[in-house]
N, C-alpha and C positions, 0 to 999 in steps of 0.2 A: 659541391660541384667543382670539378676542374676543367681547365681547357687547357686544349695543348697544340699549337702548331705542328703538322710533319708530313711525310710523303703518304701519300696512300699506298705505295707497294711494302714501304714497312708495316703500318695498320694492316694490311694484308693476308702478309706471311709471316707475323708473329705463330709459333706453333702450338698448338694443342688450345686453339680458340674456335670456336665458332658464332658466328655472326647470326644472331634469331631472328627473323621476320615475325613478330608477335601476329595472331589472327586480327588483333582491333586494326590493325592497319589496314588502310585501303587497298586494293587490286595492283598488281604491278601493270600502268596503264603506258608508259613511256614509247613512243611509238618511230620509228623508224626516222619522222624530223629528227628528233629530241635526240637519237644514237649520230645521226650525222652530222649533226651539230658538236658532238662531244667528239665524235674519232678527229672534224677537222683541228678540233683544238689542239688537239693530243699530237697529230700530227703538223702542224703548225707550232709549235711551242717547239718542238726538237730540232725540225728543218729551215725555223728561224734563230735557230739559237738563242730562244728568249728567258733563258732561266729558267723559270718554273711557271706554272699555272693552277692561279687557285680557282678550286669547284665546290668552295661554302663548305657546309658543315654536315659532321654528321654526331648524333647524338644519342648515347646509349646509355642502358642501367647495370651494373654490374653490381657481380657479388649478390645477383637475385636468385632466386628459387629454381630458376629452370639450372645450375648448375648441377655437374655429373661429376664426379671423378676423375675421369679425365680428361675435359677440357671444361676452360674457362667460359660460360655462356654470355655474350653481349648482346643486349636485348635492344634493339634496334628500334628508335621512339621519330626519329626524324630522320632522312637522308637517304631511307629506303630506295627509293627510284633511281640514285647515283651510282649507290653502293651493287644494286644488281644488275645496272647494264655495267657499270665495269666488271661485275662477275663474269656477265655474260660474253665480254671480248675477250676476257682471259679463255672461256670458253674455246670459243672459236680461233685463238689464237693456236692452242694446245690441239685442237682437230688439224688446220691449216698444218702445224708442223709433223702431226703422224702421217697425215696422208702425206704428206714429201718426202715421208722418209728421215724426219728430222727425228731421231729418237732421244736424242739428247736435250734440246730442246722441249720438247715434248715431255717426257718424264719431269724436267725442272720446272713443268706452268703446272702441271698436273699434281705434282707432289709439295709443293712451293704456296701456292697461289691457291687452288681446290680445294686439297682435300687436308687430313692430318693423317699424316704418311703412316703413323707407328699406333694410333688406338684399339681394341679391340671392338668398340660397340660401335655396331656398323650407324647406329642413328646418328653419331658422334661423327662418321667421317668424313661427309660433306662440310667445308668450313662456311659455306650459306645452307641456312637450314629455312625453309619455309613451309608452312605451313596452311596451304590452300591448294586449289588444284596448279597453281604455277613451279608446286614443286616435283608435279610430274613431268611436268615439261621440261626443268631444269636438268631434271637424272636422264632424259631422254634427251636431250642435245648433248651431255659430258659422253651418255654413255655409245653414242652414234644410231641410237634409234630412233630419230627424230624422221625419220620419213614413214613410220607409222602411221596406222590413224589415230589421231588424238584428235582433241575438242581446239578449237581456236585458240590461239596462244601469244600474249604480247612475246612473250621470251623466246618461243620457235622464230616467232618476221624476225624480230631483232637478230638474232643470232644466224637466220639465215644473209638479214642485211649484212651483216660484219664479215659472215663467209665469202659472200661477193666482192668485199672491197678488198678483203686480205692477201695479197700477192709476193713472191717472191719480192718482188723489189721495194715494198714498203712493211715487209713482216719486222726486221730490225728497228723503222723509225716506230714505229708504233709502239715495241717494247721499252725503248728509250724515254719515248713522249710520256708514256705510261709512270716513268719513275720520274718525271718531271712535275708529277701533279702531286700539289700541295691542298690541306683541306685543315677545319679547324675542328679538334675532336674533341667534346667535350663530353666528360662522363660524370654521370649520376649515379647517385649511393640509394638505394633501394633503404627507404625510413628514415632517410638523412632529406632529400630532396623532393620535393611535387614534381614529378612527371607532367601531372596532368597541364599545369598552371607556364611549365616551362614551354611543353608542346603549343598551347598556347597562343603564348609571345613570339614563338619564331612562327604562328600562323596566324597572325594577329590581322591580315587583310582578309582572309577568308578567301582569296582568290584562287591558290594551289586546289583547296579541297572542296569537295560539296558538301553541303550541308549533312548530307547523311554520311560523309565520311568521318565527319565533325563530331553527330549523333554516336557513330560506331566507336571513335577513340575515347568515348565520355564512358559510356557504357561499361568498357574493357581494358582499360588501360591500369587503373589500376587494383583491379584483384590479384588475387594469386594466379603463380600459372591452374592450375589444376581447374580454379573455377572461371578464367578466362577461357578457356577450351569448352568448358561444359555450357558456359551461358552460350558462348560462339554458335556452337554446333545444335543447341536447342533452341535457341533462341534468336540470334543473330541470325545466322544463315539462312534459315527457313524463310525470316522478312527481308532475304536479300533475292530468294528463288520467288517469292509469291511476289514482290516488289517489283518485277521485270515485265516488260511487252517482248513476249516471246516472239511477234514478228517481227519487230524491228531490232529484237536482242538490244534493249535497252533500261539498262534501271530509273526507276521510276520511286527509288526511296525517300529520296527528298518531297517529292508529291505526297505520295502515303502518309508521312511523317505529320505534314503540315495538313492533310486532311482529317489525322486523328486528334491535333491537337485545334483545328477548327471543331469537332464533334467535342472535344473534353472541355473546351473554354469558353465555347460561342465565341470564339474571335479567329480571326483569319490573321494568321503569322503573317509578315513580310515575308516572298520568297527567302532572301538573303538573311532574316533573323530565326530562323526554324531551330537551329541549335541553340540559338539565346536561348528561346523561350523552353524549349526542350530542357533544357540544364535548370533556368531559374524555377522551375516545376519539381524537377526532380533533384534535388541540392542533397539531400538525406540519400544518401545510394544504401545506407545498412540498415533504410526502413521497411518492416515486411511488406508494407506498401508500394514501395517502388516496385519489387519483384514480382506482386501481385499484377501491378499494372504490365510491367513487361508481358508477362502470359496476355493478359490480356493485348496489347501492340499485336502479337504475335500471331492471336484468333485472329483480328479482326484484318489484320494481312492476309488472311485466308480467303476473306469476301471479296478482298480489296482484288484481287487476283482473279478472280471470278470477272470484275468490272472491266477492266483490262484483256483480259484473255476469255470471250465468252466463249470460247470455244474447248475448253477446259472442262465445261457443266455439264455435266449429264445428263439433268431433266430437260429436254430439249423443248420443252414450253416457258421454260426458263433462261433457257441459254437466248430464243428467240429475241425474247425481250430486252435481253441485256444486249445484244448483239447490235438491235434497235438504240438501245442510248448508247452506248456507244459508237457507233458511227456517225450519230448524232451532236460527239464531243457533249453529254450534258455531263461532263465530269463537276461542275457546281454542286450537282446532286451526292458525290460519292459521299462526301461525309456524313449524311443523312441517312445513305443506304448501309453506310458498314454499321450502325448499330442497328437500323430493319433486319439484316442480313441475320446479323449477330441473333437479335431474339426470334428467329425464325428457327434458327437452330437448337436455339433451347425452347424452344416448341410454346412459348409465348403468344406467335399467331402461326395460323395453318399457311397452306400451300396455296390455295386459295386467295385468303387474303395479300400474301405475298404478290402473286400475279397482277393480284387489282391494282394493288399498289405500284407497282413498276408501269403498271398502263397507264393509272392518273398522274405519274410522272411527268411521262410521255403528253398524256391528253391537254396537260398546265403549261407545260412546256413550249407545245407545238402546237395551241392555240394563242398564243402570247409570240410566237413567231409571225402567224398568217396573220393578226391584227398590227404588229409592228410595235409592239411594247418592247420598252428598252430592256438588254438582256444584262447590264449593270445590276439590276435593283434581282437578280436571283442569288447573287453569294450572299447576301445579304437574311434574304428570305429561306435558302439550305440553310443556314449556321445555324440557326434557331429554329427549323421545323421539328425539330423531331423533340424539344422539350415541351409540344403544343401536344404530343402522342399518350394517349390515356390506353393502357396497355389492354383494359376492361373491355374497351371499344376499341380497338387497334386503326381498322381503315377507318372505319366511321371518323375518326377523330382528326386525322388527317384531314380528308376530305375537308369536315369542317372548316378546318383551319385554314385552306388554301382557297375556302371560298368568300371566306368571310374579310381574305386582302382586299383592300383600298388602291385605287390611286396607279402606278406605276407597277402596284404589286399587284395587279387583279387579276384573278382568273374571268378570261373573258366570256362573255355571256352568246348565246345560241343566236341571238339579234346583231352582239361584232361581227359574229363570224359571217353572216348574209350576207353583209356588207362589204367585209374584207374580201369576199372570197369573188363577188362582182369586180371589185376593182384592183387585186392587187397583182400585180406581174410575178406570177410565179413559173416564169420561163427564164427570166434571167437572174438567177439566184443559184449560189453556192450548188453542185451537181450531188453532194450528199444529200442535202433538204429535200432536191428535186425529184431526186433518185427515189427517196423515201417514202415523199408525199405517193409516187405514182406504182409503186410497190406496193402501200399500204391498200390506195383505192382497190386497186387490180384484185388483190388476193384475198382482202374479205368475205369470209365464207367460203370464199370457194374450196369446192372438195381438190379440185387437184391446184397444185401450189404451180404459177408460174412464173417462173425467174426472169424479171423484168432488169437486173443488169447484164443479160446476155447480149452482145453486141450488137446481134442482128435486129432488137428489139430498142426503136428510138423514138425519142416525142414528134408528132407529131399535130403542125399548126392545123387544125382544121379549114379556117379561112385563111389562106395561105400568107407568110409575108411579101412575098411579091406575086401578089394575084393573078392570072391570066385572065384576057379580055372577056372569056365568057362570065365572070365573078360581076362585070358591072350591067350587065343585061338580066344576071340571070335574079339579081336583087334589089331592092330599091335604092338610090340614092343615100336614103338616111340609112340604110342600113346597112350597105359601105360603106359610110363615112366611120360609123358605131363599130364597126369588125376594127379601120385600119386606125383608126386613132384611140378607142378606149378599148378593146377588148381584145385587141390579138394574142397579149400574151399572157391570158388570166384563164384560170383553170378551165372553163367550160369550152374552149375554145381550141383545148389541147387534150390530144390523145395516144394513145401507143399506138406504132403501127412497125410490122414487121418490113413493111417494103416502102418506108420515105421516099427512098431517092425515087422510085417509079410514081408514084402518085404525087410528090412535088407541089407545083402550082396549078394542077390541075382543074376544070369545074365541081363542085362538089358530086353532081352526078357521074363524074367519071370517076372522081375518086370510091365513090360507091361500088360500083359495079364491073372496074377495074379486072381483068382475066387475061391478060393478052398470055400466051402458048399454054394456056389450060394453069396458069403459075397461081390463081385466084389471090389477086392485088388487092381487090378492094373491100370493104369495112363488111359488105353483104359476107364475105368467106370467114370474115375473120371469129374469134373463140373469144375474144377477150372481154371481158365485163365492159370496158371504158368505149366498147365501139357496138354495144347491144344498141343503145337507144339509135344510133348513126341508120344503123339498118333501115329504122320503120319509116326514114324521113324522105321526101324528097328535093327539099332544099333546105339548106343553111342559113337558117333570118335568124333576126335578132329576137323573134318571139319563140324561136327552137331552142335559140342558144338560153334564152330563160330558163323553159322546162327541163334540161340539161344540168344547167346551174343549179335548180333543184333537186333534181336527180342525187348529182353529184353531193349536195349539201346536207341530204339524208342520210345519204352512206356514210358520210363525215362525223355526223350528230354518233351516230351506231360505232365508229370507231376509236376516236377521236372523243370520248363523250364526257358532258358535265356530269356528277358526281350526284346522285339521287340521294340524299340526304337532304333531314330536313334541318334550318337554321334558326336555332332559337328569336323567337321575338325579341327578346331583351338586346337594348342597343350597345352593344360593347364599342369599347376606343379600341382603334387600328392602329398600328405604324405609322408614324406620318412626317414625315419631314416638317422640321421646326417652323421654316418659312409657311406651310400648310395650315399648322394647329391651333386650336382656335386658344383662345387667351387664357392661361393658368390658374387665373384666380380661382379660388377654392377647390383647384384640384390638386391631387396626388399625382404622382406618376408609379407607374409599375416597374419601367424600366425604361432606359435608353438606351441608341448605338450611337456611336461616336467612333469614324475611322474603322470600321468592321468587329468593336469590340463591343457585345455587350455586358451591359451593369444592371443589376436589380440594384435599383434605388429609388424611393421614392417620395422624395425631397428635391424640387426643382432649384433650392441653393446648392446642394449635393453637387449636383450636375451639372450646376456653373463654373462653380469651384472646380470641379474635377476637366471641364472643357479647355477652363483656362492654365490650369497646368500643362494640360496634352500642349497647347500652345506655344504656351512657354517654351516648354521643352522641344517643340519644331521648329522655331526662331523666335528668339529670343529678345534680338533684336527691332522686330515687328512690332513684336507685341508691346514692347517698351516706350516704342517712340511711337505709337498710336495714341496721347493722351487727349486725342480731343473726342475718342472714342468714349472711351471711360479712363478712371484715373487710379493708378498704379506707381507706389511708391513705396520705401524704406521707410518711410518718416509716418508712426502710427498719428498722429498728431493732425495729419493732413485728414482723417477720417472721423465718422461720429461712432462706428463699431466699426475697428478698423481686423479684418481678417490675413493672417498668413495665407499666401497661395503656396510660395515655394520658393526658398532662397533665400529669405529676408525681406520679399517683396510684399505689400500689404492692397487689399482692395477693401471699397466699403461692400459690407456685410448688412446695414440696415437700408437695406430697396427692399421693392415689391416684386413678385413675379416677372410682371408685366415688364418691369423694368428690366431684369433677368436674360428673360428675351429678346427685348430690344438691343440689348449689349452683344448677347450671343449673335444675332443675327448681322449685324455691324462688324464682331469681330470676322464672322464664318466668311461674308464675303472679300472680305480686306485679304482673307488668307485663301482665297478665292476653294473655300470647302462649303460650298452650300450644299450640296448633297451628301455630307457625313453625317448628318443628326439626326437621326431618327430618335419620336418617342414615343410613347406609349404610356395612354391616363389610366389610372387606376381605373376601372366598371365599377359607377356607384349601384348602377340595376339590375337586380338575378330576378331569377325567376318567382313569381308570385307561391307556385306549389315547392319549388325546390331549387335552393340557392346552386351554388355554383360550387360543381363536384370538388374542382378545384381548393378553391379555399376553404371547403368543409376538412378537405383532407389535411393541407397545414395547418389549419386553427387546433386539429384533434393530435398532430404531433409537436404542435408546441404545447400543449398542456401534459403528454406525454409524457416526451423527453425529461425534461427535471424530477419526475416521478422516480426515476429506472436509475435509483441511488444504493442498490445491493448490486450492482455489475457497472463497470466502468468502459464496456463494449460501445457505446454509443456519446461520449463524453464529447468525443467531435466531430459530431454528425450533427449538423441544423437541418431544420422543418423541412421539408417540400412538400409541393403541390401534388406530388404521383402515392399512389396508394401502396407505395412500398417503403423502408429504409433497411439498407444495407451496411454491413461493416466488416472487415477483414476476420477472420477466426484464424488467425496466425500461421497460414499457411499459403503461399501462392496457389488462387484459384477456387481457394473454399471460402464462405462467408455466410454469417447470421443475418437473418433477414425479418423485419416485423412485416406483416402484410393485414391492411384493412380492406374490405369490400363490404357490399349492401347485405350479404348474406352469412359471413363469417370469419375469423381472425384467424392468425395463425402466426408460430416462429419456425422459422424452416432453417433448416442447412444443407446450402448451395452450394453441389462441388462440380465447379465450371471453369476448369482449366481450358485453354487454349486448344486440348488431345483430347476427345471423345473417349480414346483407348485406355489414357491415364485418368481420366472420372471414373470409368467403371471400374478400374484396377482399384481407384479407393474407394469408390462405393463397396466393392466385394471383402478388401477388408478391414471395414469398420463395420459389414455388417456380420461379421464373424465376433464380434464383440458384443451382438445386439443384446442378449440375455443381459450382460453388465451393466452395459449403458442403461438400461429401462430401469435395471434394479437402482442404479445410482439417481436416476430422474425421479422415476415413483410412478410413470404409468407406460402405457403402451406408445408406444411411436407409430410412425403410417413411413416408410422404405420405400420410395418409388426409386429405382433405378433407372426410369424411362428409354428405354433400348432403342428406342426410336429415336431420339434428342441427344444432343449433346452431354448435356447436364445431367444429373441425377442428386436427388434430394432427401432429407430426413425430416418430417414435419409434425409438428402438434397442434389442432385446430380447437378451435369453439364455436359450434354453430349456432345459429340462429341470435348473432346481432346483428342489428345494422347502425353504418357507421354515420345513415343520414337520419338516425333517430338520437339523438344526444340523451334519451334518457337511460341509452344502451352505453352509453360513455364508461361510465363508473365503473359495468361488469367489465367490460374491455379492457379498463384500465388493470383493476385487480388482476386478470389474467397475467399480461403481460410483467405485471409488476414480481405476481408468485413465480413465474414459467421461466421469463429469461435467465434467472442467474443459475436454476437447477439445468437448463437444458445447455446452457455455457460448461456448468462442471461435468456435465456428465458426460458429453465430450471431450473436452482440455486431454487429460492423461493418454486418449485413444488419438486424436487429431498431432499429438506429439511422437504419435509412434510411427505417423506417415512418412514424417521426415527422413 
């Protein structure tokens, strides 16, 4: 690495050089502050006479790959945003002087400073070369076509800002000021130096970039040109267009990012650590792994897109629903939904089921609203629904799971909702919920849909908030008192009405029957479901507004609905917050969360040990000087089984549970985190006829796995509870898979890249090979292409075991044990010719 102090008009106009914008680099975002800030410098530093003015650094890789013949290529890793608005006033300066007639002038910015006067390759003559769409923008201000149509452009404002300030009588300070500025150049040797490590350090606050800027330069920085372009343009780009809210033209990659690695880790990144985690995940960039998951990133950006933009969907019973949580913000859900999304697509569950599923979203969602359960305890509850999904029973298992929450997590029951919906003020709440709620009533079933945010169309108090005199004549006592003090602003009490302002504070009678110049005002004219029962009544009591309440709480039950499944007897342990759980002794745990992260562990020291580190690690201080809590020291000596936590520091290791807790509970509130701990006990009780699908399924792939010693495909693949295991077949997108169920076995190969169009391109030719490959295996194969799914597959089955009879174990085994390594070779040589 060297650096070198100098002017930036020499860096400049050195000749036969050009300057690369790489694709990993972020968007040129520098916005018309940030150029006026820079021109006053520039002009200020000449017409003060202050010597020079430094503007930091710029830092490049030379002697890299992207060189040509003839010119020298500087690969541009930091300083981008400097280096291209002062392109860009060189720009405008060189326009400013042709339109004046400056030809001399003009020719010296343009040949000087632009372009390289004498090459033949026209790619070569721009001396900024970038490579996104800002370098149409850029050929279009040099070349005077910028008042075309093009797409929005930081570089057009900018350069149109610079054309406004540029005038006869500052066109000279400007070019002076310009050779005034000094910067620090420091250049890197492409195999000599880490780009990556350096980029870095000089972004070492994270403040300049976002986290997916962060993501992008990890990713591309340092390949080769040739596969930097290609990951860019397949990979990159695609999760930069699917990553955007097209209404608000905002990206949204930093979301997505942290929503796939909430789905891949069960843990929820810090917004501001998404690239940590991102990176410590992926540290091997040349494992086929990585580039496998990429494709993957890249599908499930697809759905992601859908969430965000539902108006993008197609299926317009789908789009519906999405359109519903989103407006709703339950973006909590998205990580959950981009793998529902994802196996919906590879035709894992129907269309169908998809539907139910976005509705009991909805239904868990928006009944945990109207009772007033706190909306904290739901990121908690997405991060991990979807490892509770048994793909056998797809909704079913859902459902399950979301009914069987506890506590803070509960899907509320048909008896909350009576209650909440009596008492709760759902007049003055957020206008999306309200909007929602009376949208959803209104259009159930009905054949014609109608659009209750049309303006003419508003809620409407039934018993009015400033009632007129006929209201207390025309009702009892108690029941005005009941309308203006409990019930004015809860659901049965409010309705849509196209003509508020004329019916008003009206008698209910009037508001009924309302027609003044034939205009039919009142609730008798009206079409809407919410004002049918209004009709039959003639007055407004609090015994109407009950049947009302009912009314209304039946159509709720029908939309809105609990989850008809039935819930096993067996009493399983829920989530539960430490302070909650009953006392350890003689249990296990399955797993805990701590700070949004969970752990399968199930060793309640485990989990102390591991609490108390996180602590540690949060203040260190705290935890240090808390000894009257529990006691923490260097000195093993002080202990009877003295344990490392971290650092050299030591805790005792021989307590009881009970104690465990007590300690955890002591520290959680001192660091005032009483709501981070959640746990979960191991279920000593299954089912009398049939244990739990679940752990029959890991019990049967840990005795497995060490079996499957003729193929080393699954060497670092551990147990799980789902009735698959997967593992890379050496190509992004394709994968060997075992699959158990109650009816029969099988090894398949999965080609599920991120492109529907590129599965079938390899599906068609590796099955142009089929004769060889069978002859290599030894029997027949079953070739679904599945034209309808994303996916498409190659499969070998064994019918008739089941996986909950263990005396079927042994055949199953032998299968897998014969089949995997022949149905491995017999691909390899054709899976290598994909490439």
């Amino acid at each position: 690495m060297k650096a070198n102090e100098l002017q930036i008009n020499n860096f400049l106009q050195a000749p036969n050089v050009q300057f690369v914008i790489p694709v990993y680099q972020r968007n040129y975002d520098w916005t018309n502050t940030e150029c006026k800030e820079l021109l006053n410098d520039i002009i200020s530093v000449e017409s003060e006479n202050r010597g020079t003015h430094f503007i930091g650094s710029i830092v490049f890789i030379h002697e890299g790959t992207y060189s040509t013949s003839e010119v020298k290529e500087l690969v541009i890793i930091d300083g981008q945003q400097r280096l291209t608005t002062i392109n860009i006033l060189y720009v405008a300066l060189y326009r400013f002087a042709k339109d004046s007639g400056n030809a001399q002038d003009a020719e010296r910015l343009y040949n000087m400073f632009l372009t390289n006067q004498y090459v033949k390759n026209e790619s070569s003559k721009l001396k900024l070369k970038q490579t996104d769409a800002n370098s149409v923008a850029f050929k279009s201000i040099l070349l005077g076509t910028d008042k075309s149509s093009l797409r929005y452009s930081n570089v057009t404002e900018n350069f149109n800002y610079f054309r406004s300030i540029i005038a006869e009588e500052n066109f000279e300070t400007i070019l002076r000021g310009l050779n005034r500025l000094i910067f620090v150049e420091i250049s890197l040797e492409r195999d000599k130096d880490d780009p990556q490590r350096i980029f870095e350090s000089l972004n070492s606050t994270g403040l300049d970039l976002s986290q997916s800027d962060l993501i992008r330069n990890y990713i591309l920085m340092d390949l080769q040109p040739k596969d930097q372009n290609r990951i860019f343009e397949t990979i990159w780009s695609p999760i930069e267009e699917n990553a955007k809210d097209y209404v608000k033209q905002s990206s949204l990659v930093s979301e997505f990012i942290r929503d796939y690695l909430t789905l891949r880790n069960k843990k929820i990144p810090n917004k501001n650590k998404v690239y940590a985690e991102f990176k410590s995940i992926y540290a091997n960039k040349k494992d086929e792994a990585y580039h496998q998951e990429l494709e993957n990133i890249k599908s499930l950006s697809i759905h992601y897109n859908k969430f965000v933009n539902p108006s993008t969907v197609t299926d317009l019973s789908i789009r519906k629903e999405l359109e519903y949580i989103n407006r709703l913000e339950i973006n909590v859900a998205y990580p959950f939904l981009l793998q529902v999304f994802e196996d919906a697509e590879n035709g894992l569950l129907s269309r169908e089921e998809l539907m139910k599923i976005l509705k009991l979203v909805q239904s868990y969602i928006w009944r945990r609203f109207i009772v007033g359960l706190p909306t904290n305890a739901l990121n908690k509850i997405f991060m991990t629904l979807y490892s509770e999904v048994d793909t056998e029973e797809y909704y079913i298992s859902i459902a399950k799971a979301l009914l069987k929450k506890k506590g803070s997590a509960k899907f509320p029951s048909n008896e909350d909702l009576k209650t909440a919906l009596r008492d709760k003020d759902l007049y003055n709440t957020q206008p999306k919920n309200r909007n929602y709620l009376f949208e959803m009533l209104e259009n159930y079933n009905n054949r014609e849909y109608v659009d209750t945010s049309n303006e003419q169309i508003t809620i409407e108090h039934i018993f009015p908030k400033n009632p007129s005199d006929e209201w207390s004549t025309d009702i009892s006592p108690e029941d005005y008192f009941q309308f203006k003090e409990k019930y004015l602003n809860t659901i049965a009490n409010l309705t849509l009405s196209g003509n508020n302002g004329a019916l008003g504070n009206k008698s209910f009678k009037a508001k009924k029957e309302m027609n003044v110049d034939g205009n039919e005002q009142g609730y008798n004219y009206s079409r809407l479901w919410l004002n049918a029962y209004l009709k039959s009544l003639d007055v407004w009591t609090v015994e109407k507004y009950e049947e009302r309440l009912n009314n209304i709480y039946e159509r709720f039950l029908k939309i809105w609905e609990l989850p008809d499944v039935e819930i096993s007897d067996v009493v399983e342990s829920e989530e539960q917050y430490i302070f909650d759980a009953e006392s350890p002794t003689h249990k296990k745990l399955e797993y805990f969360i701590f700070e949004n992260t969970k752990v399968e562990e199930d060793a309640v020291a485990q989990m102390y040990f591991y609490v108390i580190r996180n602590l540690y690690e949060r203040n260190t201080q705290l935890l240090i000087s808390n000894q009257n809590l529990f006691k923490i020291t260097r000195n093993t000596s002080d202990f009877r089984s003295a344990q490392e936590v971290v650092n050299g520091w030591y805790i005792e290791s021989n307590i009881d549970s009970n104690s465990k807790f007590s300690i955890l509970k002591k520290l959680l509130t001192v660091f005032e985190l009483e709501d981070e701990l959640l746990i979960k006990y191991s279920s000593n009780g299954e089912s009398k006829t049939e244990p739990s699908r679940f752990s029959v399924r890991k019990k049967y792939w840990q005795q497995l796995l060490p079996l499957l010693n003729h193929t080393n495909l699954f060497d670092n693949v551990s147990p799980s509870k789902d009735h698959w295991l997967s593992t890379g077949a050496g190509i992004g997108g394709l994968a060997y898979t075992l699959i158990i169920t109650k009816s029969h076995i099988r090894i398949e190969l999965g080609i599920s890249t991120s492109s529907k169009e590129k599965n079938k391109s390899y599906f068609k030719k590796l099955i142009k090979s089929k004769d060889a490959v069978e002859q290599a295996f030894g029997s027949e194969l079953d070739w679904e292409e599945l034209l309808d799914n994303k996916m498409s597959r190659v499969k070998f089955e064994l019918q008739d075991v089941n996986l909950f009879n263990d005396s079927h174990w042994d055949r199953m085994n032998e299968f897998f044990i014969k089949y995997l390594p022949k149905f491995e070779n017999a691909f390899r040589p054709f899976i290598k010719n994909l490439k």
